[in-house]
C-alpha positions as CSV (number, residue, x, y, z in Angstrom):
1,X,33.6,56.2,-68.0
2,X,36.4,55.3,-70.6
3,X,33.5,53.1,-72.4
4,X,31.2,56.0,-72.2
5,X,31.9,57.0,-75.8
6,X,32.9,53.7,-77.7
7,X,29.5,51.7,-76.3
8,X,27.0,54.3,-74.4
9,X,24.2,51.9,-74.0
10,X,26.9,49.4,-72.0
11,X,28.2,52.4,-70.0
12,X,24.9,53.5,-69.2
13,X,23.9,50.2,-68.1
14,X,27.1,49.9,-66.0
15,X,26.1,53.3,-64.5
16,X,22.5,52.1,-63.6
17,X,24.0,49.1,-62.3
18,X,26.5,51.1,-60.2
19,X,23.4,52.9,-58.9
20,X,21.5,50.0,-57.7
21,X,24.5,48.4,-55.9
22,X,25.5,51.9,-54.0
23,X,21.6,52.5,-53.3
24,X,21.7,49.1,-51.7
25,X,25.2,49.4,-50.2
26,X,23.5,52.8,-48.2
27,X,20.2,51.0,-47.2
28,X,22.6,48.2,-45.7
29,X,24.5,51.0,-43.9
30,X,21.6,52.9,-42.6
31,X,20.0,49.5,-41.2
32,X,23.6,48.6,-39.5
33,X,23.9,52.0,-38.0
34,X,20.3,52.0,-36.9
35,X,20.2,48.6,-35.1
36,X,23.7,49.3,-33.2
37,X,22.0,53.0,-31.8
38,X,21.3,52.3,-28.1
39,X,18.1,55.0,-28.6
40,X,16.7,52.0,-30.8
41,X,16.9,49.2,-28.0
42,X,13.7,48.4,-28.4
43,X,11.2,46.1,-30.3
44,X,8.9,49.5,-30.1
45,X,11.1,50.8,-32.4
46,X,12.1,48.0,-34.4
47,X,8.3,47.9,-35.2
48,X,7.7,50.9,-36.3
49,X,10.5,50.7,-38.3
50,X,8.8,47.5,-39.7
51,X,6.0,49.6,-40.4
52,X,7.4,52.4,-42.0
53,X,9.7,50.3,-44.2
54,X,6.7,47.8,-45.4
55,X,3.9,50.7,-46.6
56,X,6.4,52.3,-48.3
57,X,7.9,49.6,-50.2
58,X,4.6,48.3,-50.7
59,X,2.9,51.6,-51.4
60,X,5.4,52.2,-53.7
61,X,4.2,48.9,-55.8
62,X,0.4,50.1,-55.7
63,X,-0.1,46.9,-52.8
64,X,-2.6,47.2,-49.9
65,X,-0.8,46.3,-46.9
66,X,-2.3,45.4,-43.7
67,X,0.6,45.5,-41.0
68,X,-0.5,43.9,-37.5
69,X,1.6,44.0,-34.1
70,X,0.5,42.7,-31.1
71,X,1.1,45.4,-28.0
72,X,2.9,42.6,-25.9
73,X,5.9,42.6,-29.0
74,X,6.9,46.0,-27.6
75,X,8.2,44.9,-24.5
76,X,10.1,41.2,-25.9
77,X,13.5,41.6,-24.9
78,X,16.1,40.7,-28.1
79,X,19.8,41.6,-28.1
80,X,21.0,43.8,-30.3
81,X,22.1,41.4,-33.2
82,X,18.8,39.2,-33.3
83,X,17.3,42.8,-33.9
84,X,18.9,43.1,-36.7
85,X,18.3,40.0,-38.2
86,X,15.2,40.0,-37.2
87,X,14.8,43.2,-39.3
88,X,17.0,42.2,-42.3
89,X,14.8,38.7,-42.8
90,X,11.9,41.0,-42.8
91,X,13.4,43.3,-44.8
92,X,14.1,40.3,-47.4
93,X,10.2,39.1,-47.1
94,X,8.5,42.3,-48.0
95,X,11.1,43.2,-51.1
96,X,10.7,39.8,-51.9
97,X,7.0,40.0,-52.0
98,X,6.9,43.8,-53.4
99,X,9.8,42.7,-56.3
100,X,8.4,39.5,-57.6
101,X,5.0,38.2,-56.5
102,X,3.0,40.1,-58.8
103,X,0.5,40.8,-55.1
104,X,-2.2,43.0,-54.6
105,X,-2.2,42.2,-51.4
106,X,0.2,41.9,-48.3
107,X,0.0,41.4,-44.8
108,X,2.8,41.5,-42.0
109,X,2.4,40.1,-38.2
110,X,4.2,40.1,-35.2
111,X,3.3,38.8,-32.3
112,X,4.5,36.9,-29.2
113,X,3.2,32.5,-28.8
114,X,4.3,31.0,-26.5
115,X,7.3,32.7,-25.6
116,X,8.2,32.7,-29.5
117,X,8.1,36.0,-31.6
118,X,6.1,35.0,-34.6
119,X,6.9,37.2,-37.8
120,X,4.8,36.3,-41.0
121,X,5.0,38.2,-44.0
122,X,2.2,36.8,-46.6
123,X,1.0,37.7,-49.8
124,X,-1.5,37.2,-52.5
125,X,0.3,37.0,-55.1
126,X,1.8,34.4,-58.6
127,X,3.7,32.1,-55.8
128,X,6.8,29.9,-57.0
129,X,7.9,26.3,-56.5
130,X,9.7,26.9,-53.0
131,X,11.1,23.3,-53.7
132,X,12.8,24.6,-57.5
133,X,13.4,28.1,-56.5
134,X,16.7,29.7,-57.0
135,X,17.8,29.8,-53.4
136,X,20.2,33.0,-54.3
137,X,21.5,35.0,-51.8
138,X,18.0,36.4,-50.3
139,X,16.6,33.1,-49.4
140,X,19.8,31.8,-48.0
141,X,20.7,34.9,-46.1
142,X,17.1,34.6,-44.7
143,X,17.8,30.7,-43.3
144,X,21.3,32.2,-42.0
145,X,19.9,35.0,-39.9
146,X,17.2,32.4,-38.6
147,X,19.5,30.4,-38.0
148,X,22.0,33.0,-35.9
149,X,18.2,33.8,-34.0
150,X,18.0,30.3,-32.8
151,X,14.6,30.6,-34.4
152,X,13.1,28.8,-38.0
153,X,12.0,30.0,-41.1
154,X,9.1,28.5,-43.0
155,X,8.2,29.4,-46.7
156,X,5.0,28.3,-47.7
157,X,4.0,29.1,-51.8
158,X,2.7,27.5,-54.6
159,X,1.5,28.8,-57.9
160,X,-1.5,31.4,-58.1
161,X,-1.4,30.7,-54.1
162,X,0.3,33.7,-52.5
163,X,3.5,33.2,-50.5
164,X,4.4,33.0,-46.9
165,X,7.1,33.8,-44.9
166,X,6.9,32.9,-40.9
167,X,10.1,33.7,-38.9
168,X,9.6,32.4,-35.3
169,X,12.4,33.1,-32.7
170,X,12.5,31.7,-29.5
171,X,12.4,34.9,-26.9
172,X,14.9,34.5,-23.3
């Protein structure tokens, strides 16, 4: 605020940035306080979750977006935490896709092989060198939460070839 007036395109930068990281900070939030609510103890609703959150992020971007879950998800029992993670690596696969893969295309789906839950998030988009990419904090946080899950992550891309994301998790 005290820079407002000496440099306002800095200050108004700061403020934008300050925007983004308490929009993100209450998205966080609202997924911690939604995964701990025993009315969401289900996959059910983890899924439509899922669904909601994908079309409209990729809505938003002008992508079609075909989302696909398998009826038998519904009733795979997953503690509490591996919900969330599950969610959160989702979460970081669909911004992923909507923020950088220049896609006009996406497609999500969930379903239940041999007593693994099978997530992919794919897209049709520029692709990147998954051997050079900047592993920041979003593809690290993804390997972590697989990890935590028991389960793997795969990330398949290359250039002009679309990118794919397959969580699997190994269900009790």
């Amino acid at each position: 605020k005290s820079k407002l007036k000496a440099d306002a395109i800095k200050a108004s930068e700061n403020f934008n940035n300050l925007g983004d990281s308490n929009q993100r900070t209450m998205e966080a939030m609202d997924d911690i306080v939604w995964a701990i609510k025993p009315s969401n103890d289900s996959m059910q609703k983890v899924v439509a979750r899922m669904r909601e959150f994908a079309t409209n992020v990729f809505e938003a971007k002008d992508i079609d977006i075909d989302f696909r879950a398998d009826e038998d998800v519904n009733d795979a029992q997953i503690e509490m935490e591996a919900r969330r993670d599950l969610f959160l690596v989702f979460k970081e696969a669909v911004n992923n896709s909507a923020k950088y893969s220049k896609c006009s295309q996406a497609e999500v789906s969930i379903l239940i092989d041999h007593k693994k839950l099978v997530l992919t998030v794919k897209d049709n988009g520029i692709g990147f060198n998954v051997k050079t990419a900047d592993s920041g904090n979003g593809l690290g946080n993804m390997q972590k939460r697989a990890a935590a899950m028991r389960g793997t992550i795969h990330i398949q891309s290359g250039e002009n070839a679309g990118t794919t994301v397959m969580l699997t998790v190994p269900l009790n």
